[in-house]
C-alpha positions as MATLAB code, in Angstrom:
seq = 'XXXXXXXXXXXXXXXXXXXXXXXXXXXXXXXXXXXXXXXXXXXXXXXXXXXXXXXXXXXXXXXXXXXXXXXXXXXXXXXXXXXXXXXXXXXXXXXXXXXXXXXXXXXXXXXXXXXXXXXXXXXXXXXXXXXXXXXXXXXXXXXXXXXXXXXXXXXXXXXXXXXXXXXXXXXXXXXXXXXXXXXXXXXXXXXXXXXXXXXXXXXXXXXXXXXXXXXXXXXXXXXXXXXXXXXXXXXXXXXXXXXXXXXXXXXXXXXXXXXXXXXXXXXXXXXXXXXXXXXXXXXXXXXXXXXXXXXXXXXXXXXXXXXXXXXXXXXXXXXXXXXXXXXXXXXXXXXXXXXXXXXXXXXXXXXXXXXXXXXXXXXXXXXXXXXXXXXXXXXXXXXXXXXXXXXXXXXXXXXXXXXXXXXXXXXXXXXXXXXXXXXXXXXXXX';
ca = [
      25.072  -32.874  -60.497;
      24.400  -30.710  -63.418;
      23.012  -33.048  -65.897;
      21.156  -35.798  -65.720;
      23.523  -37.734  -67.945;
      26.457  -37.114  -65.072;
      24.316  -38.183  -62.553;
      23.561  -41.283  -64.140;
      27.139  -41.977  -64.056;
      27.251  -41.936  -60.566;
      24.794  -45.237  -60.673;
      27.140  -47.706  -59.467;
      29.068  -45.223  -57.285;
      26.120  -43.772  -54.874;
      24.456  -46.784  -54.255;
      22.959  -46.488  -50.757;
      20.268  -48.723  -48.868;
      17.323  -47.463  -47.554;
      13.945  -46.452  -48.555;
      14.130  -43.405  -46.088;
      15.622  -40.792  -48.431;
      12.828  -41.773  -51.474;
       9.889  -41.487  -49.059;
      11.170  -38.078  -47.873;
      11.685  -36.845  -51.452;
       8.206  -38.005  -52.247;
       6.299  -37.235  -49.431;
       7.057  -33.766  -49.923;
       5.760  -33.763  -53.907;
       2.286  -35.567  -52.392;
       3.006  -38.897  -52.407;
       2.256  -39.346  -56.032;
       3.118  -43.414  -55.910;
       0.139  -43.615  -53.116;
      -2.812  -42.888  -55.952;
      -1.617  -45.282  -58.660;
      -2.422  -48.607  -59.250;
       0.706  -50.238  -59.942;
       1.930  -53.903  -60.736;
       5.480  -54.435  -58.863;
       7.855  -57.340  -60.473;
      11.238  -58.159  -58.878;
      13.246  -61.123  -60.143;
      17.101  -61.788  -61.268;
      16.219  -62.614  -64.964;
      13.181  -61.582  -67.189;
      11.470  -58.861  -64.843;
      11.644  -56.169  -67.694;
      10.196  -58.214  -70.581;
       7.567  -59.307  -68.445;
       7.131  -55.655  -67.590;
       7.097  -54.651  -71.381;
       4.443  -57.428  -72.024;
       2.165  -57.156  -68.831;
       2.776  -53.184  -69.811;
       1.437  -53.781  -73.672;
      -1.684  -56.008  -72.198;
      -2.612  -52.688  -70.575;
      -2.540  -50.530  -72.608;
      -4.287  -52.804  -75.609;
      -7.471  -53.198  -72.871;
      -7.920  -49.265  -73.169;
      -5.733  -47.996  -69.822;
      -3.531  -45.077  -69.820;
      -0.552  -47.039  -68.623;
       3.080  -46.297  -67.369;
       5.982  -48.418  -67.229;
       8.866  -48.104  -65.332;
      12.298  -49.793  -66.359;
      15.900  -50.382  -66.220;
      18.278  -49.765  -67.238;
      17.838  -48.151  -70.350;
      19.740  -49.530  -73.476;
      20.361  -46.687  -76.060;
      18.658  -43.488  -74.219;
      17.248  -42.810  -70.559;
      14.006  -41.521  -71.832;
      13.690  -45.284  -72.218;
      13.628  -45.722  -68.608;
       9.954  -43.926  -68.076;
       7.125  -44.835  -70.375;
       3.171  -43.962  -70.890;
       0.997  -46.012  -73.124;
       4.022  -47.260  -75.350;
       5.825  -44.053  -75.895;
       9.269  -43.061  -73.753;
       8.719  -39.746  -72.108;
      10.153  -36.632  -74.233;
      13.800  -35.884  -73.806;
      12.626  -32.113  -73.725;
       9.955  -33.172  -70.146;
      12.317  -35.688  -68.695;
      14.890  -32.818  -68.444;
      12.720  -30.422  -67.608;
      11.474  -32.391  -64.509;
      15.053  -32.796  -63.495;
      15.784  -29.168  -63.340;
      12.235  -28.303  -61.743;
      13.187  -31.467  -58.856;
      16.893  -31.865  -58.749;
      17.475  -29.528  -55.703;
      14.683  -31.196  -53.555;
      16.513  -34.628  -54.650;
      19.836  -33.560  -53.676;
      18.431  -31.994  -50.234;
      17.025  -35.496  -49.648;
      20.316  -37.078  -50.629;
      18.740  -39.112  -53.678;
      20.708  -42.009  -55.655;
      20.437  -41.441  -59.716;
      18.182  -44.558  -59.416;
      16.321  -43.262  -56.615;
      15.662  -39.982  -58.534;
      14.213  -41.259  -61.517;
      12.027  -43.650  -60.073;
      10.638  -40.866  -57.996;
      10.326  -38.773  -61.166;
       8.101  -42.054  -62.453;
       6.099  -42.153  -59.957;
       5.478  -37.710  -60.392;
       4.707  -38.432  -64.225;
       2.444  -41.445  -64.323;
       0.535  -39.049  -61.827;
       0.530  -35.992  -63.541;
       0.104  -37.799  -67.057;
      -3.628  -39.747  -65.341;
      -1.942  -43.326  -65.818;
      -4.535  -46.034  -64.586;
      -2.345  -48.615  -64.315;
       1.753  -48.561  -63.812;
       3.985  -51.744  -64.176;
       7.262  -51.405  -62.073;
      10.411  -52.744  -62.784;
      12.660  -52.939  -59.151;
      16.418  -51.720  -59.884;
      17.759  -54.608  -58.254;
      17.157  -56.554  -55.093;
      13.470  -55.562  -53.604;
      12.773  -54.974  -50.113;
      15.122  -51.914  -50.721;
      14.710  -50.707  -53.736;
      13.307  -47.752  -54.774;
      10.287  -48.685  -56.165;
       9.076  -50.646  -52.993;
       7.667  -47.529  -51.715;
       4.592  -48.518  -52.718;
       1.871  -49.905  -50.217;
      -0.835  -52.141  -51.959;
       0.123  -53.141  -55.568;
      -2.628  -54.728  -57.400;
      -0.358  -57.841  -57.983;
       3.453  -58.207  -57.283;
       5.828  -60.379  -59.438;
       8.491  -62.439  -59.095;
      10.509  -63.685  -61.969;
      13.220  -66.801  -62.270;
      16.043  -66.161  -59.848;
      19.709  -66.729  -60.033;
      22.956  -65.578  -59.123;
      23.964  -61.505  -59.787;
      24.575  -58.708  -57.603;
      25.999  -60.926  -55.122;
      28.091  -57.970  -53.205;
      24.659  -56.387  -52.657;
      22.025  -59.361  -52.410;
      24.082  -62.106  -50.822;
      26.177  -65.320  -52.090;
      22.930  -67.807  -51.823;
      19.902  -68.332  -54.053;
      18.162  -68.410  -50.552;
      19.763  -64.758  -49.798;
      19.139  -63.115  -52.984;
      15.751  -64.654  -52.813;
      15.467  -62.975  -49.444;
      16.134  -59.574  -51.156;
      13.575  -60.191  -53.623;
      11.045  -61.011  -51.594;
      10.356  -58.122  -49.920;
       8.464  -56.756  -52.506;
       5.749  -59.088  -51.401;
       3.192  -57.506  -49.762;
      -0.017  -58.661  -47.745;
      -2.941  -60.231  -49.045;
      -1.630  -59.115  -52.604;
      -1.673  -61.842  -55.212;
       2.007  -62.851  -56.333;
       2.829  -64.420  -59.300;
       6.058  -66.203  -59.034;
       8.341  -67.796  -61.765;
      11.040  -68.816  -59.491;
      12.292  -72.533  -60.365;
      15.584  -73.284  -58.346;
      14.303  -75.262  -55.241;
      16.281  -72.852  -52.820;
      14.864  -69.626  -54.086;
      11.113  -70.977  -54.231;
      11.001  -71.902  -50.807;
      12.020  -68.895  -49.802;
       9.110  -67.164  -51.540;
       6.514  -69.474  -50.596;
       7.625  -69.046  -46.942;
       7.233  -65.428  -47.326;
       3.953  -65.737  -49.280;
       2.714  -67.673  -46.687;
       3.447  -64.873  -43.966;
       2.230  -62.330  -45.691;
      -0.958  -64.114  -46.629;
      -0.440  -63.363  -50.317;
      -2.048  -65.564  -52.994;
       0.770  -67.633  -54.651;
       0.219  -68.693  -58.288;
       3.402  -70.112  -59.256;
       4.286  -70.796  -63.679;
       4.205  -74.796  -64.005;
       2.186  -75.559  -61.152;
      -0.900  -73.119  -61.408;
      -0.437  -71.571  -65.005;
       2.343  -72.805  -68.446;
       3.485  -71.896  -71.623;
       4.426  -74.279  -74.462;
       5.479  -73.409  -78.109;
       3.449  -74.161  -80.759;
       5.913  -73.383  -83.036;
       8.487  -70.212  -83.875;
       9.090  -68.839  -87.338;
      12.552  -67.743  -86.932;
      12.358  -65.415  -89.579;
       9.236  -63.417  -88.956;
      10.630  -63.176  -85.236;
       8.001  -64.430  -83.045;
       6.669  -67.531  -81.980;
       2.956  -69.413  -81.575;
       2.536  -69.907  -78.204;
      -0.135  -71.801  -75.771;
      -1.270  -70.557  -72.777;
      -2.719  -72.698  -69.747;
      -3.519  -69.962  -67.084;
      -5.166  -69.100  -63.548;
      -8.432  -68.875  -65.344;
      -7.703  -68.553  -68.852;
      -6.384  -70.898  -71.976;
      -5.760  -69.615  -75.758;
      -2.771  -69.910  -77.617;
      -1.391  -66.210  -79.123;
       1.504  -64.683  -80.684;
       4.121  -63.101  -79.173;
       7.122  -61.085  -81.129;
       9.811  -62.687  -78.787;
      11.969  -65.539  -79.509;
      13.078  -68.203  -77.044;
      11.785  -70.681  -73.953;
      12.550  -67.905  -71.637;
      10.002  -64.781  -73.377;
       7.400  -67.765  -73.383;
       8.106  -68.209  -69.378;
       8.068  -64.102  -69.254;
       4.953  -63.957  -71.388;
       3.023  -66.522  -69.264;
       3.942  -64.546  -66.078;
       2.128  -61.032  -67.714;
      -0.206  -63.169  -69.006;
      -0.990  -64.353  -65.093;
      -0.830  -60.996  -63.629;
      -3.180  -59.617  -66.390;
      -5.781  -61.808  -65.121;
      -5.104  -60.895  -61.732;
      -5.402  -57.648  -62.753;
      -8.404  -58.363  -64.150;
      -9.999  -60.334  -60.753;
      -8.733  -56.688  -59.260;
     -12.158  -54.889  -61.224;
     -10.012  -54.089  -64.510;
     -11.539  -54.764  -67.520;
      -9.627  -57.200  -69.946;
     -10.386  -58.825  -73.192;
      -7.903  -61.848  -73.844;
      -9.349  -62.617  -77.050;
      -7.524  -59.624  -78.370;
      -4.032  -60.417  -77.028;
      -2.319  -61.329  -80.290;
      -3.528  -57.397  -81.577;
      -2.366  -56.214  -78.540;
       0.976  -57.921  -78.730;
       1.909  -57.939  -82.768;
       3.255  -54.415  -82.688;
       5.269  -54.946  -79.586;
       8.907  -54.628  -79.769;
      11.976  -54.958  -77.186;
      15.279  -54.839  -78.112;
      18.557  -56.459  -77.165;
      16.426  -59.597  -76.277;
      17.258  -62.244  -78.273;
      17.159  -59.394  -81.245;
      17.637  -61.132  -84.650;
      18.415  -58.273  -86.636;
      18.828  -58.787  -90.649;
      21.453  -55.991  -92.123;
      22.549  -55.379  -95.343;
      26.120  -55.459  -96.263;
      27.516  -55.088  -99.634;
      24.340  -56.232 -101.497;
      24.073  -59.296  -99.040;
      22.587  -60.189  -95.945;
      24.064  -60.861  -92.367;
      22.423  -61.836  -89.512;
      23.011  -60.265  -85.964;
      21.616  -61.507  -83.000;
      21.695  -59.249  -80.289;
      21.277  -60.085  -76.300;
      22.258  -58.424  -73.557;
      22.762  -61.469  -70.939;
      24.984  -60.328  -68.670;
      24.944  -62.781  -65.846;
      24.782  -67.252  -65.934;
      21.277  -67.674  -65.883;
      20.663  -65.040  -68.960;
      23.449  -66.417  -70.887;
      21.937  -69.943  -70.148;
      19.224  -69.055  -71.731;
      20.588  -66.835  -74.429;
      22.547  -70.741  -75.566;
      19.187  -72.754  -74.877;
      17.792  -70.256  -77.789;
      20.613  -69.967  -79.959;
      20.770  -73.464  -79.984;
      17.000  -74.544  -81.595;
      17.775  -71.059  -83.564;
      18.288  -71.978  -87.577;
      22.080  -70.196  -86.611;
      22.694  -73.211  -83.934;
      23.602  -75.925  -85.911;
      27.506  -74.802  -86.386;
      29.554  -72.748  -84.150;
      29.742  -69.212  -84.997;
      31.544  -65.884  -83.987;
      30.272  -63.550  -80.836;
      31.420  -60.459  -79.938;
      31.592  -60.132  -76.518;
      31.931  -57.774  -73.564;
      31.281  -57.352  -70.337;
      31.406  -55.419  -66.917;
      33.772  -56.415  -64.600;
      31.364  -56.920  -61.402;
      29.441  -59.391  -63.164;
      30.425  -63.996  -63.466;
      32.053  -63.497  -66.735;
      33.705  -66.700  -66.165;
      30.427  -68.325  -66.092;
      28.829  -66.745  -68.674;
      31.437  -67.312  -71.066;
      31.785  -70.613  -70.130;
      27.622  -71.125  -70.703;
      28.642  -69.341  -74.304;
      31.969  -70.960  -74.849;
      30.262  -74.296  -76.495;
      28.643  -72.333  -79.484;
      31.703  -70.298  -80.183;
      34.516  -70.612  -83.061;
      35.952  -67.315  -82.555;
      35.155  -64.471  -80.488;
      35.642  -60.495  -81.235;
      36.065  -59.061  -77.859;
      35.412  -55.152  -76.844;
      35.656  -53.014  -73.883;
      32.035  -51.300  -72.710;
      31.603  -47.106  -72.689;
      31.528  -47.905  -68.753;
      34.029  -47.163  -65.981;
      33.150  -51.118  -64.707;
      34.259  -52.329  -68.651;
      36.585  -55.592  -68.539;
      39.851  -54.451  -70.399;
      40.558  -56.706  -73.695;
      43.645  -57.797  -71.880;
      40.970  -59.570  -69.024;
      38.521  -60.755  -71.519;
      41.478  -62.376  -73.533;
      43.332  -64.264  -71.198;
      39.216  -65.673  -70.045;
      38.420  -66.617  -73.795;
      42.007  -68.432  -73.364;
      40.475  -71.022  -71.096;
      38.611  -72.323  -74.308;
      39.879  -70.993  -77.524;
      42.894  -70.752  -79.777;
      44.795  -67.262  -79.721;
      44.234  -67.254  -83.451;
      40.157  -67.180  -82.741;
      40.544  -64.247  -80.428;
      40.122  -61.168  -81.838;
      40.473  -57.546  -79.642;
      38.828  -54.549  -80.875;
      39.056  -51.103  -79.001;
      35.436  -50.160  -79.435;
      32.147  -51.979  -80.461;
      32.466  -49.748  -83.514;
      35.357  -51.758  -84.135;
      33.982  -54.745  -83.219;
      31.445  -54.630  -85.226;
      33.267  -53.666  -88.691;
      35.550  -56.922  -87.699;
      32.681  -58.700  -88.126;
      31.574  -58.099  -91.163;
      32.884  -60.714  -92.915;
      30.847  -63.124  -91.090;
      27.519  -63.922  -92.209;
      26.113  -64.863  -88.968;
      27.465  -62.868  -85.605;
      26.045  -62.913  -81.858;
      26.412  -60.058  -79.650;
      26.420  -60.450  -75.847;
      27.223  -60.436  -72.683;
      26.254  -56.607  -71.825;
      23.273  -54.494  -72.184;
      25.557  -52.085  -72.708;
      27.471  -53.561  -75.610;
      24.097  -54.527  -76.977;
      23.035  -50.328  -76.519;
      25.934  -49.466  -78.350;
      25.478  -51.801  -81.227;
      21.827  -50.920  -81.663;
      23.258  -47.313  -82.304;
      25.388  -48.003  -84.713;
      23.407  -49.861  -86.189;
      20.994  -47.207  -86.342;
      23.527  -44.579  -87.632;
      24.692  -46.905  -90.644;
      27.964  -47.666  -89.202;
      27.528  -51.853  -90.168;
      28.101  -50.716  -94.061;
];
């Protein structure tokens, strides 16, 4: 445990339930979580860009305002945010050397110790507000240490994490649902049958106002200009209607934008001061990579189109097709390079992508849980030619291969999409 970076490793490895050694660890710093008003969302699919939205609502009605996410794409600083801004390199390792020996005493997970170095920041930095992303699961995750949020919410469940959170939507729903707490409103975007019930059960125990997206509040798209990267959308909420922008392509980011949109006014019931005729100021310089990230690069005096999105399990790669479908770069098949951890469906989310696919360029992850090319091959094998398979060793070398295709997706790993994003950013697509 001598850098953070090693213990981050461990992620997958020290995974242990129980909210026991968290409350310990934070008890003894003053239970910082206890004086913050926080917003808690659990869900399978679209919990962090709801976070980043609900986060950049906030902020643009004048509160100091942290946000807690994961996991990071590019750098871990990206993990712990205040009022737009990831926390410095230089402080986030500085907490970990003042903290790491109380953590270890209290046996802390690498999840477990960042989100209680969060919860120590937001307090120390005076945030008003913090929006909380869960790890995974709910009723034992980290970040459920919290008491009375001023509004929980639950995004769309599906299937992931099914070692951990059960083989049903009505298990993993389960999991999820403990986050719920009572009398708290809850904003739920849950649409499979199974999973809904679940939460409106445990709503209804808890005595927690349910506002649910397509029965008490929508989206619809106006329209989406591809090329500018965002898209006109109407809102139909809990008390409010307008139509905005948001900077986010796809169905899905309008489902995730209506859910912020519905815990903002909850929020806002909750004595917080919010102007919604200013959301489309608030939201234009919003960004968030790796989700559906149309990203324009030139190459040799011309231009190529990447579109980069880390689905990593059915339901994100359902929706990643649903959008690269009505996308201007839907109307032919196309090439996709592809990777993925080896705990995750990659059956079924290469069979969701196999349909808008003429070749594939597939690359191991920088992870331990990385599918070997070997694996990934003989899946693409169910659906494609040999000749239309390509293996790289790295997403460096995935990514030259693909240069000599105008239009390329990347997906099926926020980590493959992390490592992209930095190459792209050191000029290795030239």
């Amino acid at each position: 445990m001598d850098t953070l970076e090693q213990w981050q490793h461990r992620e997958y490895t020290g995974m242990k339930p129980g909210l026991e050694r968290i409350r310990r660890f934070l008890n003894s710093h003053g239970n910082p979580q206890r004086r913050l008003n926080c917003v808690h969302i659990a869900g399978t699919n679209g919990k962090g860009s709801t976070a980043r939205i609900l986060a950049a609502i906030l902020q643009g009605a004048g509160y100091k305002t942290g946000l807690y996410l994961s996991p990071h794409i590019c750098d871990i600083t990206e993990r712990i945010w205040l009022n737009g801004r990831n926390i410095g390199s230089d402080e986030l390792q500085a907490m970990f050397t003042r903290y790491r020996k109380q953590a270890k005493d209290c046996g802390l997970t690498f999840f477990e110790f960042m989100t209680g170095l969060a919860f120590i920041y937001f307090d120390r930095m005076g945030a008003e507000l913090a929006v909380l992303e869960t790890g995974l699961g709910g009723s034992f995750d980290a970040t459920n240490v919290i008491h009375k949020p001023v509004v929980t919410v639950i995004t769309d469940i599906d299937f992931d994490h099914r070692h951990l959170l059960g083989n049903t939507l009505a298990e993993i729903a389960g999991e999820k649902a403990g986050i719920i707490k009572k009398w708290r409103p809850l904003i739920s975007g849950v649409k499979r049958p199974a999973a809904a019930a679940v939460i409106r059960r445990q709503a209804n125990i808890k005595g927690a106002p349910l506002f649910e997206l397509d029965r008490d509040f929508k989206a619809g798209n106006i329209r989406t200009l591809w090329m500018k990267k965002y898209q006109l959308v109407n809102y139909n909420g809990i008390n409010e209607s307008f139509s905005f922008r948001l900077p986010l392509l796809g169905e899905f980011q309008q489902r995730n934008g209506a859910m912020a949109l519905a815990a903002a006014e909850c929020v806002a019931d909750n004595g917080f001061k919010i102007n919604f005729e200013n959301i489309n100021k608030t939201l234009e310089a919003m960004r968030w990579e790796g989700r559906f990230d149309v990203r324009f690069v030139p190459v040799r005096g011309q231009r190529r189109t990447l579109v980069l999105d880390g689905a990593h399990n059915p339901g994100a790669m359902r929706a990643f097709v649903n959008t690269w479908k009505k996308s201007p770069w839907g109307k032919r098949k196309q090439t996709f390079i592809f990777g993925m951890l080896r705990d995750k469906d990659a059956y079924a989310a290469a069979r969701e992508l196999s349909p808008l696919a003429g070749s594939v360029i597939i690359t191991p992850v920088a992870s331990s849980r990385s599918m070997t090319t070997n694996d990934l091959r003989q899946l693409w094998e169910r659906w494609l030619e040999p000749e239309n398979i390509t293996s790289a060793r790295s997403a460096e070398e995935a990514l030259r291969i693909s240069r000599g295709h105008r239009i390329t997706g990347v997906t099926g790993s926020l980590y493959l999409v992390g490592e992209i994003i930095r190459l792209l950013a050191g000029g290795k697509q030239k």
